[in-house]
N, C-alpha and C positions, 0 to 999 in steps of 0.2 A: 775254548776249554773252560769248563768249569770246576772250581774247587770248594771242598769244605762244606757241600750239602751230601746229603746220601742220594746215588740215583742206581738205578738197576739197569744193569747191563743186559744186554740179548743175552750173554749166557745163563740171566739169574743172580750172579752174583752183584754182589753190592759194593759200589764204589765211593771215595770221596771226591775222589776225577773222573769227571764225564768228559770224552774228546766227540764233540760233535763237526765233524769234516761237513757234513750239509752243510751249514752256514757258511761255509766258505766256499765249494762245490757249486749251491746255488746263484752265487753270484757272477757276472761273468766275469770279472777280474781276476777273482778265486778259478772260475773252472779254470781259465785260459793259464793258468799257474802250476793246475793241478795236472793240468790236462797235456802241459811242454813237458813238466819233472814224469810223470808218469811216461809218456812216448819215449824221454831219453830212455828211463828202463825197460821199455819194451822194445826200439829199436836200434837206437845206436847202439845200446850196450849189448847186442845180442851177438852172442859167437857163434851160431846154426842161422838154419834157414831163419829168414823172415817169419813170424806168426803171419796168420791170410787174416784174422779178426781180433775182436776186443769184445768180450763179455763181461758183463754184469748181472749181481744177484738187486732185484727189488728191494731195498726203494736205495738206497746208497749208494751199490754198484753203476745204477743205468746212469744216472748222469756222469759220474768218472769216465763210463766206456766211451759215452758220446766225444767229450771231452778229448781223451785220447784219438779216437777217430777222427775228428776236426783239425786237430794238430796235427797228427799225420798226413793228411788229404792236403793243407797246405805245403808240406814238405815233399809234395809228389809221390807220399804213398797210400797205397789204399788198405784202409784197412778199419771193414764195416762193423757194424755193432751188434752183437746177438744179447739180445734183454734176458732174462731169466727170472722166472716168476717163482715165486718159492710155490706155490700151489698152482696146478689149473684154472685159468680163472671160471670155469662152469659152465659160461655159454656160447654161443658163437663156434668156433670150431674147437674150443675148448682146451689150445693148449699153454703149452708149459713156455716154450723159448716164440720168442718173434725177435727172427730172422733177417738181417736184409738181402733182399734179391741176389746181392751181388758176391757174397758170401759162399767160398766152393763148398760142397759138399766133401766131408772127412776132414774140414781145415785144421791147421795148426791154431789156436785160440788161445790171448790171454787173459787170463781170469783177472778182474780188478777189484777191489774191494774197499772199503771206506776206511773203516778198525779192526784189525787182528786182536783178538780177545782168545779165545778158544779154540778156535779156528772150524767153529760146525759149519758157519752160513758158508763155506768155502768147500769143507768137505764132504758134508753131508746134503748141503743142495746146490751147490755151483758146480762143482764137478761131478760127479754122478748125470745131474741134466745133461750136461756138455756129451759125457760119455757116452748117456745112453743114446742121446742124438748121432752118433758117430763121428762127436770131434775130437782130436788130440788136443790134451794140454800142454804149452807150451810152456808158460811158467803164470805163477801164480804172485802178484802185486798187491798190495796197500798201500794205504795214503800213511797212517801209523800203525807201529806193532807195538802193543801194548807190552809186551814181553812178559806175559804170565802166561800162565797150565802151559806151558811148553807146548805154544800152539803154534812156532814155528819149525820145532822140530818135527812136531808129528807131519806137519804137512810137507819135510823134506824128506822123513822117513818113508811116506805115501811114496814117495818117487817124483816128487812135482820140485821143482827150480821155482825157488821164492826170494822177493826181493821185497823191500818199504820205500817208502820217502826217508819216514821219521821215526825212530825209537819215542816212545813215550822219554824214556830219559832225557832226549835229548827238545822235548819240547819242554819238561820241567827247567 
């Protein structure tokens, strides 16, 4: 975390705290961290069925999903990664989610995220993708919530079960 310079958030807005979760994410000590506290809230804590996968939005998201996936698979359950590209990438067959093989078709999926700020990279392109591929959301995770623009309500009002790691408060 950084404090006391100005840095601009994905929403645009302007901060004098930036919470950069990559620098910790990319590390394996960090993922392996991120990656146990995230799986709790994806599977032990879960009161429904199991989620079948673990999505992520580019570039933040895919390494959490992995992350979670790995920690899982050592716990004896499976549960693959679906990457999520905020755009097509243009060539090749040109799409939007890479998928792994082993991933049902209509899965239960949890969306994971790096920093809740506004909550668009979640709304507006991690589930929609998910949807329109025909997956169900299962609940929706971060690493922290920033707890501005009431971007966790909006995403419980959506109908989606949302959980964190860490309130910004609580990393101050």
């Amino acid at each position: 975390m950084r404090r006391g310079e100005s840095h601009t958030l994905s929403s645009g807005k302007i901060s004098d705290i930036y919470v950069d979760v990559r620098k910790v994410a990319l590390d394996g000590r960090g993922a392996r961290l991120i990656g146990e506290a995230l799986c709790h809230l994806t599977l032990e804590a879960s009161t429904g069925p199991l989620p079948q996968a673990v999505a992520g939005v580019e570039l933040g998201g895919i390494p959490l999903a992995t992350a979670v996936s790995l920690i899982a698979d050592g716990r004896g359950w499976s549960l693959p990664v679906v990457a999520i590209r905020k755009t097509p990438k243009g060539y090749g067959t040109n799409r939007r989610l890479e998928i792994a093989e082993t991933v049902p078709k209509r899965a239960s999926v949890v969306l994971v995220d790096d920093v809740l700020t506004t909550g668009g990279t979640l709304l507006k392109i991690g589930v929609p993708a998910l949807e329109e591929a025909g997956f169900t959301i299962a609940k929706i995770l971060t690493v922290v919530d920033r707890q501005e623009n009431e971007a966790r309500e909006k995403i419980i009002e959506a109908g989606y079960s949302f959980n964190t790691i860490f309130t910004l408060a609580e990393l101050l």
